[in-house]
Steps between C-alpha positions, in 0.01 A plus 500: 500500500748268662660751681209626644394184625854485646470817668166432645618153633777656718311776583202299639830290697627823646160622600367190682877554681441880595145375616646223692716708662252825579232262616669328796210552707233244434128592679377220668187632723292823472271629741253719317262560781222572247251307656664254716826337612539260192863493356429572138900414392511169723290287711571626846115648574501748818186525699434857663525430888258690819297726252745681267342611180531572140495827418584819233902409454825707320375254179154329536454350826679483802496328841410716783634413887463686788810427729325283715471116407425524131721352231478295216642138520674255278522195728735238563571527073667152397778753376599794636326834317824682544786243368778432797826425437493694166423878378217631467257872469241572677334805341154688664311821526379580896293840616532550826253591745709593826920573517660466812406161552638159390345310195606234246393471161605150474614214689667192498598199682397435882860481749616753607872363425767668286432486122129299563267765490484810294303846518440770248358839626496741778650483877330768759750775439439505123835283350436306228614171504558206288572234818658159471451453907854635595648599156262827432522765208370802682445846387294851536329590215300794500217313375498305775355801737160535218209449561165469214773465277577213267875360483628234307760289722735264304764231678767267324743254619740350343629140639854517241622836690299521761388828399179671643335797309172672593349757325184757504309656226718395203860552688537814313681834695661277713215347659655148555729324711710190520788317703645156516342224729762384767308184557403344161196408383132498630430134613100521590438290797169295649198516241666801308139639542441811265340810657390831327478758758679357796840299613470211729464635804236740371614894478179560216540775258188732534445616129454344144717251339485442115638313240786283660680326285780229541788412281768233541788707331589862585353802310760680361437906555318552164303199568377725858480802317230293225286391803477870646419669162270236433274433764369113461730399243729223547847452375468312158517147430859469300296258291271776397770825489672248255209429301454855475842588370484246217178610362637796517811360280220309298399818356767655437652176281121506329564872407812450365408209274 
């Protein structure tokens, strides 16, 4: 019996390690849209902006804007919604209603200076791009050009190598993309407002945003590839994965005895 409570002891060490490691992403607001802007991970609260609604979303609810002046807004948060200075994921599902025209899912930060404000979504000739105002991971996905059809859009950075990934539906087949940022990391600027469904100059997305969520950390690829396959899900709490792997343990000792 000694031995087996030996064995389970380092086991349960080497598992909360793996977990550590796995889970270096850590979610820290979540935009559900299922009735309303409220931040159901933090206390950032959005408020939907000029008329945009809540409507049928890729899971639940989502928010619906119309490319005009409707957004939702987190403003002038006492700390920034997306971290600056560190890494973080930004993961979300969009529909859109028109292509050909520019539209961000999200937005941050109000100067247009280098590194101070960042974009996520859609410029007018259909690039993707994940935007640190003059340091910008760009791309062409075909899913980019749909329309009535619901994508899930994932972007990481990471502030030790400067690393930017972004993904779409899962990252599977080759559907992501990455490079190195030349100028470092994203530094916010002003009141670091948070939009959903604009920058800060505007450009709306005309569609239907759902489910944003924000993580200081970067999602690894399986960590993407969880969110796309799971539609609403979250990536676990290492407190909880851990739990779950020494019940797990538990019952085997139990079994044994």
């Amino acid at each position: 019996m000694m031995n087996l409570k030996k064995l389970f002891s380092i086991a349960a060490i080497g598992l909360a390690g793996g977990v550590s490691a796995h889970a270096a992403a850590t979610l820290t607001h979540h935009y559900t849209f299922d009735v309303d802007g409220t931040d159901s991970a933090g206390s950032i609260n959005g408020t939907l902006e000029n008329g945009a609604t809540i409507v049928a979303g890729a899971v639940g609810n989502a928010v619906d804007v119309n490319g005009g002046a409707q957004h939702v807004l987190m403003a002038n948060p006492g700390t920034p919604v997306i971290p600056v200075s560190t890494s973080y994921s930004v993961s979300m599902w969009a529909n859109r209603d028109v292509v050909d025209a520019n539209g961000w899912l999200v937005g941050q930060g109000d100067t247009g200076a280098s590194n101070s404000s960042l974009h996520v979504g859609f410029r007018n000739n259909n690039q993707t791009a994940h935007a640190i105002w003059g340091d910008d991971l760009q791309w062409f996905p075909a899913q980019a050009t749909e329309t009535a059809v619901w994508h899930h859009w994932v972007v990481t950075f990471d502030a030790d190598t400067d690393e930017q990934f972004m993904y779409v539906d899962g990252g599977g087949d080759g559907n992501f993309v990455s490079r190195i940022s030349s100028n470092g990391d994203f530094i916010g600027s002003g009141s670091n407002d948070f939009w959903v469904g604009r920058r800060r100059d505007g450009q709306n997305f005309d569609g239907q945003i759902d489910d944003v969520q924000v993580y200081a950390g970067v999602l690894s690829a399986g960590d993407v590839a969880t969110l796309f396959n799971n539609p609403g899900a979250t990536v676990p709490e290492p407190s909880a994965a851990l739990l779950l792997g020494l019940a797990g343990m538990g019952l085997v000792v139990r079994r044994r005895r």
